[in-house]
C-alpha positions in Angstrom: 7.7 -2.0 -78.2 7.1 0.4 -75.4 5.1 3.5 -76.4 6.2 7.5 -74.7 3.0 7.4 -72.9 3.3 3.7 -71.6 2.4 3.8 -67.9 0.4 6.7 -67.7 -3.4 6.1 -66.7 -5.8 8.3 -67.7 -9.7 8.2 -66.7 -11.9 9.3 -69.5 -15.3 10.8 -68.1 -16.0 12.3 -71.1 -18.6 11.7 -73.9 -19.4 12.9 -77.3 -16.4 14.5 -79.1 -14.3 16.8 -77.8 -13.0 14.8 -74.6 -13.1 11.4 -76.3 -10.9 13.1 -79.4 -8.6 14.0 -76.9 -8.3 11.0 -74.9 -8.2 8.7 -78.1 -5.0 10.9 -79.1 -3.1 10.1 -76.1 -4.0 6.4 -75.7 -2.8 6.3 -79.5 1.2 7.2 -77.8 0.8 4.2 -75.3 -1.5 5.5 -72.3 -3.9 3.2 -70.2 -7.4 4.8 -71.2 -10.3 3.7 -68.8 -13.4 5.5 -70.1 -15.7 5.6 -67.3 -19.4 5.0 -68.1 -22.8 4.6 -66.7 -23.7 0.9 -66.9 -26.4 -0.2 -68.9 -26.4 3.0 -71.3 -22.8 4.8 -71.4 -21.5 7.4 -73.9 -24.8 8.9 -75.9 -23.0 8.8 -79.1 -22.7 4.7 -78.5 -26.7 4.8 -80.6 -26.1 8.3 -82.3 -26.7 8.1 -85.6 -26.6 4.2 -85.6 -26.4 2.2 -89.3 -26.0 -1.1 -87.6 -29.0 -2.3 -85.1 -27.8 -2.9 -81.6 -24.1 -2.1 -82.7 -22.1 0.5 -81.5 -22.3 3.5 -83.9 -19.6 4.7 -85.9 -19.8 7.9 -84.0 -18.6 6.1 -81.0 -16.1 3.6 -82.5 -14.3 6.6 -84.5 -14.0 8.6 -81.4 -12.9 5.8 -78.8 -10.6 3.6 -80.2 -7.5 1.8 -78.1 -9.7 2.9 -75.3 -11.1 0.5 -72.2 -14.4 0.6 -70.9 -15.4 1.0 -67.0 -19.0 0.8 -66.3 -19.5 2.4 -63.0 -22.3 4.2 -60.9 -20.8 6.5 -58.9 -24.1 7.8 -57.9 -23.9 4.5 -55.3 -21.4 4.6 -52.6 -19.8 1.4 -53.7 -19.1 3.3 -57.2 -17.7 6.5 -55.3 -15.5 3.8 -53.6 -14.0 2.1 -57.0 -13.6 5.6 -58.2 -11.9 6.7 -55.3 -9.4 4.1 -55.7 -9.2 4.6 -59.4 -8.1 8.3 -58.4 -5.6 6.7 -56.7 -3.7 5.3 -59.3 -4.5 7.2 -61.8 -2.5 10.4 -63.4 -5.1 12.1 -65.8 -8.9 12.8 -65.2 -10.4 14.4 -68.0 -14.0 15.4 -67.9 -16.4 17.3 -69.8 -19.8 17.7 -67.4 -21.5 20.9 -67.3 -20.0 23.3 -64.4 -20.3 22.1 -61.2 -21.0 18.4 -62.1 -17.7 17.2 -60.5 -18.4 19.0 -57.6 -22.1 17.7 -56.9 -20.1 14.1 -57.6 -18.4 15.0 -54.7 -14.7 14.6 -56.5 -13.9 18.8 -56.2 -10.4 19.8 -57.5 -9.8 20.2 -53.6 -10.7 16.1 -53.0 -9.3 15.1 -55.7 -5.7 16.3 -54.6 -6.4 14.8 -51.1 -6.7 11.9 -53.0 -3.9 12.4 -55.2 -1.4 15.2 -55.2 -0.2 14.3 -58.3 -3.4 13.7 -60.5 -3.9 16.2 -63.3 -7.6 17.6 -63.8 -8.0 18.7 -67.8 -11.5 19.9 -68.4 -13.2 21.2 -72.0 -15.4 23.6 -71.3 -17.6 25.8 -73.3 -16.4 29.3 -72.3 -13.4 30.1 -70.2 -13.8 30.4 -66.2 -15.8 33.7 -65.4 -16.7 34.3 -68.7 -20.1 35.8 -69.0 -20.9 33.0 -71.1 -19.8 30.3 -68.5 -23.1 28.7 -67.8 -23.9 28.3 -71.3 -24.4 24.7 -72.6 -22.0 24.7 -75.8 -22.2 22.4 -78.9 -19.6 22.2 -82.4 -22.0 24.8 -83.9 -22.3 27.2 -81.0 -18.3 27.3 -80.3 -18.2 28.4 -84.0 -20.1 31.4 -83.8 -18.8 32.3 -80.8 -15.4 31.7 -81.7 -15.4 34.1 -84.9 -15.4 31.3 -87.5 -19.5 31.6 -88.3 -19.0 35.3 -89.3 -16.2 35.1 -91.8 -17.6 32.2 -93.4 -19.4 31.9 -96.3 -20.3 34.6 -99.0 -20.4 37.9 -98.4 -24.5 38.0 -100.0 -25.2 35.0 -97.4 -25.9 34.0 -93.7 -22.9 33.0 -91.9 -21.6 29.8 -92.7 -20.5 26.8 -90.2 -17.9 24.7 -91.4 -17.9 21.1 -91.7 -14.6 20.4 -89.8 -15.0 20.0 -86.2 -13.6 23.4 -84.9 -15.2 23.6 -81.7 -15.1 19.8 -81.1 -11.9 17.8 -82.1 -10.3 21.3 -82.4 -10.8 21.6 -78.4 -9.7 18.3 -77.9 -6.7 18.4 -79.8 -5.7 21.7 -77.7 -6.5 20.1 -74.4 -4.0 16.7 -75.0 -1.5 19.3 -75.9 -2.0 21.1 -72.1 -2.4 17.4 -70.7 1.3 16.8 -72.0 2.4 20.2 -70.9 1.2 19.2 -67.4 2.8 15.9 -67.5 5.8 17.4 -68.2 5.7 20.0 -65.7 4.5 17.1 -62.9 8.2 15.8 -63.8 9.6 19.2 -62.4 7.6 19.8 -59.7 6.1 16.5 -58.1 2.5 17.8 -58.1 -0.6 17.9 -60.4 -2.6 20.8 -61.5 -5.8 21.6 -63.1 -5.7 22.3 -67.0 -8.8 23.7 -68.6 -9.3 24.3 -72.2 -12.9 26.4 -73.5 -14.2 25.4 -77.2 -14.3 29.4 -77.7 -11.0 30.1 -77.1 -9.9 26.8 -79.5 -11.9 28.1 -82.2 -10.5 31.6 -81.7 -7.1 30.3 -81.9 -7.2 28.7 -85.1 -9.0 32.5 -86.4 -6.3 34.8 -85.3 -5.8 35.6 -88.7 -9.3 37.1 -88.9 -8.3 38.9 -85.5 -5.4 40.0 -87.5 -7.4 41.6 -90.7 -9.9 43.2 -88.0 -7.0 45.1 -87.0 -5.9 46.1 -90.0 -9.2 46.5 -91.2 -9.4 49.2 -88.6 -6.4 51.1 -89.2 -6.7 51.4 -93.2 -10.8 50.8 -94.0 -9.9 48.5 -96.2 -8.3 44.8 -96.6 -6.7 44.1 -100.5 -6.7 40.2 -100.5 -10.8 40.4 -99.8 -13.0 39.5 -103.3 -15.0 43.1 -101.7 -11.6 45.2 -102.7 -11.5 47.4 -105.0 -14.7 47.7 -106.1 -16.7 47.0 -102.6 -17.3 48.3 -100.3 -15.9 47.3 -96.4 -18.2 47.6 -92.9 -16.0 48.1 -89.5 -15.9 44.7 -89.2 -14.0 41.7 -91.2 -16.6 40.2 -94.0 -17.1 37.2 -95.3 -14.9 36.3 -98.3 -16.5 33.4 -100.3 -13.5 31.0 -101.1 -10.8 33.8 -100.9 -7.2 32.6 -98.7 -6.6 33.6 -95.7 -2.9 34.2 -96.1 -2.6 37.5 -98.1 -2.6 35.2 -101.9 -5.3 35.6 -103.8 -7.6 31.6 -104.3 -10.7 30.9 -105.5 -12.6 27.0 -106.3 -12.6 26.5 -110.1 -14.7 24.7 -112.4 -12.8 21.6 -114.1 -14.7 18.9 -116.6 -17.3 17.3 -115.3 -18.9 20.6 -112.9 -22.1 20.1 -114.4 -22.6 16.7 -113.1 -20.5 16.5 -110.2 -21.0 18.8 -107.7 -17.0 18.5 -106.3 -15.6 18.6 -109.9 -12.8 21.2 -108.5 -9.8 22.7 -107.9 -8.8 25.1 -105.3 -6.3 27.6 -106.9 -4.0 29.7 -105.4 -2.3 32.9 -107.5 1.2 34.0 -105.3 3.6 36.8 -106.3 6.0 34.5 -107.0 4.2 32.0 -109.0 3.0 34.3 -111.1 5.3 33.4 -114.1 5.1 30.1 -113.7 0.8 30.4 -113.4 1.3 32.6 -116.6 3.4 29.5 -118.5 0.9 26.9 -117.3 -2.1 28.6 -118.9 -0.3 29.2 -122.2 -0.2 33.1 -121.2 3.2 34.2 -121.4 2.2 37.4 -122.6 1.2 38.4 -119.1 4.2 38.0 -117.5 5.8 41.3 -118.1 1.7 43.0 -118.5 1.7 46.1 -116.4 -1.9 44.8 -116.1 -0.8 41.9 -114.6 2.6 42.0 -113.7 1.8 42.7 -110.5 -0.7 41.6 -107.2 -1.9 45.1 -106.8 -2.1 45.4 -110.3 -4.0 41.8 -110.7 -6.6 42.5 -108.2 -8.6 45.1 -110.0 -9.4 41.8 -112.4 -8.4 38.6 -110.4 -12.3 37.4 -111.0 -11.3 37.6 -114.9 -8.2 36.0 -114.5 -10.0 33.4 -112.7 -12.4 33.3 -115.6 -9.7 32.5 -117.8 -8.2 29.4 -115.9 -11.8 28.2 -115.4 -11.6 28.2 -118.9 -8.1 26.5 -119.3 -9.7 23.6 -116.9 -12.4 23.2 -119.1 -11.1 20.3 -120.5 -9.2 18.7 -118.0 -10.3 16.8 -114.9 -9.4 18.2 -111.5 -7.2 15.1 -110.8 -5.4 16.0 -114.6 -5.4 19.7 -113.9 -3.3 19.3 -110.8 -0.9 17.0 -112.1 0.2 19.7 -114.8 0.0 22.5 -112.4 2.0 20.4 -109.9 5.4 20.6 -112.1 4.9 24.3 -112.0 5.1 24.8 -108.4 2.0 26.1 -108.6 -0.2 26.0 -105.1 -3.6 23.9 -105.9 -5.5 21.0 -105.3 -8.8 19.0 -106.3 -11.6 18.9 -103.5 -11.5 15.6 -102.4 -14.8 13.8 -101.5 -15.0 11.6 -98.2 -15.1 8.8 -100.9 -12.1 10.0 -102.5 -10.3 10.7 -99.2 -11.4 7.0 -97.8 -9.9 5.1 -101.0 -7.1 7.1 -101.1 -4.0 4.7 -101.0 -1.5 7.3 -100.0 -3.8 7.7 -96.9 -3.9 4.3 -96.3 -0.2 3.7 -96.4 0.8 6.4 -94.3 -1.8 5.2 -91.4 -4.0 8.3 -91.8 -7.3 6.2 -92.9 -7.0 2.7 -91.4 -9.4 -0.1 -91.5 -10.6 -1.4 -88.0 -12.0 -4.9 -87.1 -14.6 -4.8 -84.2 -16.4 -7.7 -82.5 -20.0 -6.6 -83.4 -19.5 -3.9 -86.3 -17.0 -6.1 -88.6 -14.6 -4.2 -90.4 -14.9 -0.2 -90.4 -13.1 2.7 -91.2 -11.5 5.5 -88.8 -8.5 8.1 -88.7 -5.6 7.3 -87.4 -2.6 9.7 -85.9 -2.7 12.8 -88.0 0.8 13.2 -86.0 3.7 10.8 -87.6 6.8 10.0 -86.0 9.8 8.7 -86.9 10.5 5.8 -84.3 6.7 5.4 -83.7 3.5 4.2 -85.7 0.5 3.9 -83.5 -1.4 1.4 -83.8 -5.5 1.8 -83.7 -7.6 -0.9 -82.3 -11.0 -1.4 -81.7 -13.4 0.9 -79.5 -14.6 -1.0 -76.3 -17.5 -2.7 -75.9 -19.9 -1.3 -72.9 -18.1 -2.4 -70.2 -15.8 -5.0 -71.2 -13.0 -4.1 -69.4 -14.6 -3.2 -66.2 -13.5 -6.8 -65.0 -9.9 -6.4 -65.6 -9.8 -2.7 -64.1 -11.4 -3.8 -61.0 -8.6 -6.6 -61.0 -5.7 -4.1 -61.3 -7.6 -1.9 -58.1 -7.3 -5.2 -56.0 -10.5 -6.2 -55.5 -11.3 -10.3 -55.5 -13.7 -11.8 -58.1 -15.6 -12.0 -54.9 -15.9 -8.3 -54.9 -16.2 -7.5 -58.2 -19.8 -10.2 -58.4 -20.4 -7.9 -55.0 -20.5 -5.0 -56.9 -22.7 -6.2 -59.8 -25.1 -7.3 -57.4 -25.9 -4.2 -56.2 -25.6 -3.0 -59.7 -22.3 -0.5 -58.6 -20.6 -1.8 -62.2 
């Protein structure tokens, strides 16, 4: 089965997370991923965090999968020359060195299209081009503060909070495959390549533009109404921290169900809309509050939405969280249990649509990874193992022409 990317070539020079999440998304629809690495060591996150001696870590094989693997020095003329070749042939190179690293390579965006018009340059960086922040070295944790998310996370008594999802990392990635297609597509129209850059500031700003939203309102009225800090708060000038409060205008909170006192993600997430309102007040056994001018209402519930939060904590007193959504689920009622990584990993819905699948590799054994958060309906991509260092650096060199005469020339003066 042909895939929509089949035939597009894409070298990987990037490492960690962001690039390699990106890449690994686009070799899922069919490219030909050559990840480019320095022989002998390659990615850093190959030994990050390893639970298997001398095996790749899952870091690595979660991030690179469906990928193939190029050791090359380009620091060695004969490297520069594979490289150069690569180029050649090549339609994507995505990178994510510090500024200037390409350059000092000697592959500038101006040598790269003399050696291809039509190769496309996609770059994660940490802050946009001329920002005042350009030279800074960014990690997941420092695109979250400086994206926005650090400072309306958490509680409003507490630090600010980083999340656990990959904002600044995957986030980026994900953002930088979408201008990678946009290019391709525009390539198509115009016969040339172009240079696509993507900043892990701007990614994480992008998924808070509802916080850019509520500091402009918070600015024009003093005041936001879905906050916990409203009515009885009080508001700075700039957006605060709201605890476990939505996002989207309807009041939510994380409620105790049986078992909180032992398990620490005994939960449910709860969300109280306008329109739910009767069926929430059916649910709980409360009909009486239906038609409650103290309650009929959002502006009227928010005075007391911590008491009427009180009183579903205590309706889940007896039920599980897994129980709790069931019956809430045949009200149309908006809710679910916080799901554990173990929960999420066992989870045979999961399994069956290809979001978690099981991977065999030659040194690991069997692991587990994500697969295409994006399902089609004339495609199912599969996921394959991560590359070992190297192992394809054989095979590439074939497809660039060179002999197996060449290719032992090139090991011996340790080029691949």
């Amino acid at each position: 089965m042909t895939k929509p990317l089949d035939g597009i070539r894409i070298i990987d020079f990037t490492h960690v997370q962001a690039g390699p999440a990106c890449t690994q998304l686009l070799a899922w629809f069919g490219a030909d991923v050559i990840k480019v690495e320095r022989p002998g060591s390659g990615d850093v996150t190959r030994n990050q965090l390893r639970d298997i001696p001398d095996a790749d870590a899952l870091y690595f094989t979660m991030l690179n999968s469906n990928k193939k693997s190029l050791t090359l020095d380009t620091k060695k003329p004969e490297g520069k020359e594979v490289l150069e070749k690569l180029i050649r042939e090549s339609d994507v190179l995505v990178e994510n060195f510090g500024p200037g690293a390409l350059d000092r390579m000697g592959f500038s965006w101006e040598r790269l299209n003399e050696l291809n018009p039509k190769m496309i340059v996609a770059s994660v960086k940490g802050f946009s081009d001329g920002h005042h922040y350009d030279d800074l070295k960014v990690y997941e944790n420092v695109a979250q503060c400086a994206g926005g998310a650090a400072s309306t996370t958490g509680f409003w008594d507490g630090p600010p909070t980083i999340s656990a999802a990959a904002l600044g990392d995957s986030n980026t990635g994900m953002h930088l495959a979408i201008g990678i297609l946009t290019a391709l597509l525009g390539r198509d129209k115009t016969g040339k390549g172009q240079k696509v850059a993507v900043s892990m500031q701007d990614s994480v700003l992008n998924l808070c533009r509802v916080k850019l939203r509520d500091q402009q309102r918070l600015e024009r009225v003093g005041y936001l109404e879905e906050y916990p800090q409203y009515p009885h708060g009080e508001f700075s000038d700039v957006v605060p921290r709201g605890g476990n409060a939505g996002g989207g205008g309807q009041p939510g909170w994380v409620l105790k169900c049986k078992g909180w006192e032992t398990d620490p993600n005994a939960y449910i997430y709860f969300t109280i809309q306008g329109h739910a309102w009767e069926p929430i007040c059916k649910a709980l056994g409360k009909p009486e509050w239906i038609d409650d001018p103290a309650y009929k209402t959002a502006e009227a519930r928010q005075p007391h939405i911590f008491e009427i939060f009180k009183t579903i904590e205590g309706w889940l007193a007896d039920k599980t969280k897994f129980e709790a959504v069931d019956i809430l689920r045949k009200f149309d009622i908006p809710c679910a249990p916080v799901l554990t990584m173990k929960e999420l990993a066992n989870d045979p819905s999961l399994r069956a649509s290809g979001t978690i699948v099981e991977v065999q590799h030659k040194k690991r054994g069997s692991y587990l990874t994500v697969g295409s958060p994006i399902k089609f309906s004339d495609l199912k991509p599969e996921v394959t193992a991560s590359p070992l260092l190297g192992e394809h650096t054989e095979e590439v060199l074939a497809s660039l022409g060179y002999s197996k005469q060449d290719i032992f020339n090139l090991r011996e003066v340790k080029a691949v």
